[in-house]
C-alpha positions as CSV (number, residue, x, y, z in Angstrom):
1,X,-6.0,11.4,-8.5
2,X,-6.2,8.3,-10.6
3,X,-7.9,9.0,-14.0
4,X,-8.7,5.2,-14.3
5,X,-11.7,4.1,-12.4
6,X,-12.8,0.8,-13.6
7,X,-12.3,-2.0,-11.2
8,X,-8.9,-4.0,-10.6
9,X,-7.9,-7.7,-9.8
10,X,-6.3,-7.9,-6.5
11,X,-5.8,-11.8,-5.3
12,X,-7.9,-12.8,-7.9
13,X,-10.8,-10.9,-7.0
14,X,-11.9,-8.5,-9.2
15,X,-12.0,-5.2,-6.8
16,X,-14.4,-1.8,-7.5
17,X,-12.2,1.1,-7.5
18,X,-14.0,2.5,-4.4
19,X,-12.7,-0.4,-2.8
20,X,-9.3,0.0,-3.5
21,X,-9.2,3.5,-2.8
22,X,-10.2,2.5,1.1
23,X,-7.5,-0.2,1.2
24,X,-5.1,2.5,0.0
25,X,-6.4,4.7,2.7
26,X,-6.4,1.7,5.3
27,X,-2.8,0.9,4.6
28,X,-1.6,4.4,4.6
29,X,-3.3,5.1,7.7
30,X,-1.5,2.1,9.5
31,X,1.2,2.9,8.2
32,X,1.1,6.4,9.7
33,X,0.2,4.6,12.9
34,X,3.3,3.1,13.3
35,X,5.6,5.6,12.7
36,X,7.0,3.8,9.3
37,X,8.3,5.9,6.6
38,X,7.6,5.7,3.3
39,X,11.2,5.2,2.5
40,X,11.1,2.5,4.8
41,X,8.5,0.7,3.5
42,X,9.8,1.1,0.2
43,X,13.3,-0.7,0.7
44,X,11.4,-3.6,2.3
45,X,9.1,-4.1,-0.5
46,X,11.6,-3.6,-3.0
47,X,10.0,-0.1,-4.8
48,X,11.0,2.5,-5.5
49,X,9.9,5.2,-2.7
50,X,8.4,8.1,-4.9
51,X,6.0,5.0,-6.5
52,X,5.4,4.1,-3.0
53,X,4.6,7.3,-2.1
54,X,2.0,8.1,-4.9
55,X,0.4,4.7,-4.5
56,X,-0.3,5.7,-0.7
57,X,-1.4,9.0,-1.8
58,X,-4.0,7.4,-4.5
59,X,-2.5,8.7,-7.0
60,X,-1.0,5.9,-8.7
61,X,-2.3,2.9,-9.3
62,X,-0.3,0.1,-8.1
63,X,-2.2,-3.2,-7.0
64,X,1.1,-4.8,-6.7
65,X,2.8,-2.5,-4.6
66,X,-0.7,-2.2,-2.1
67,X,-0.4,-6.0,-1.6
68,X,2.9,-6.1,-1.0
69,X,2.3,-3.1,1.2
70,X,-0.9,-4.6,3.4
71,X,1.9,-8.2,3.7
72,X,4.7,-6.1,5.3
73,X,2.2,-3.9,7.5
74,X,0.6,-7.2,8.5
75,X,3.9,-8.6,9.4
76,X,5.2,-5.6,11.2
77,X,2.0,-5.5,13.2
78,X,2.5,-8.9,14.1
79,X,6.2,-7.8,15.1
80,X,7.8,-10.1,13.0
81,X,9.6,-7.7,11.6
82,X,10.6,-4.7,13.1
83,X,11.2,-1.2,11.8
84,X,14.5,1.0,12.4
């Protein structure tokens, strides 16, 4: 688990941790929900897929990689792009 719990800045909003954690949670879910692998996801946000994977496991803390994670969900979702 993440050690640090202080809040973070995500699209210039300064974010409690708790909140984070249940986007994290959200995107991982969704994720799961449509069958996308983490390797996947990686190559399409350009990271590498074990960061990927412990930012979807709250483990790491990555506020880049969630956003870029919660676009390309958002995008897949509105089947403008479409997994393999």
């Amino acid at each position: 688990m993440i050690a640090n719990r202080k809040p973070c800045w995500m699209d210039g909003t300064l974010v409690p941790f708790d909140e984070y954690l249940r986007r994290v949670e959200a995107a991982r879910a969704r994720a799961e929900a449509l069958c996308l692998t983490r390797t996947w996801i990686a190559a399409q946000i350009g990271r590498s897929r074990g960061h990927t994977t412990r930012v979807l496991a709250g483990r790491d803390r990555g506020v880049e990689t969630l956003l870029r994670i919660e676009a390309l969900l958002r995008r897949v979702e509105a089947g403008e792009v479409a997994p393999r």
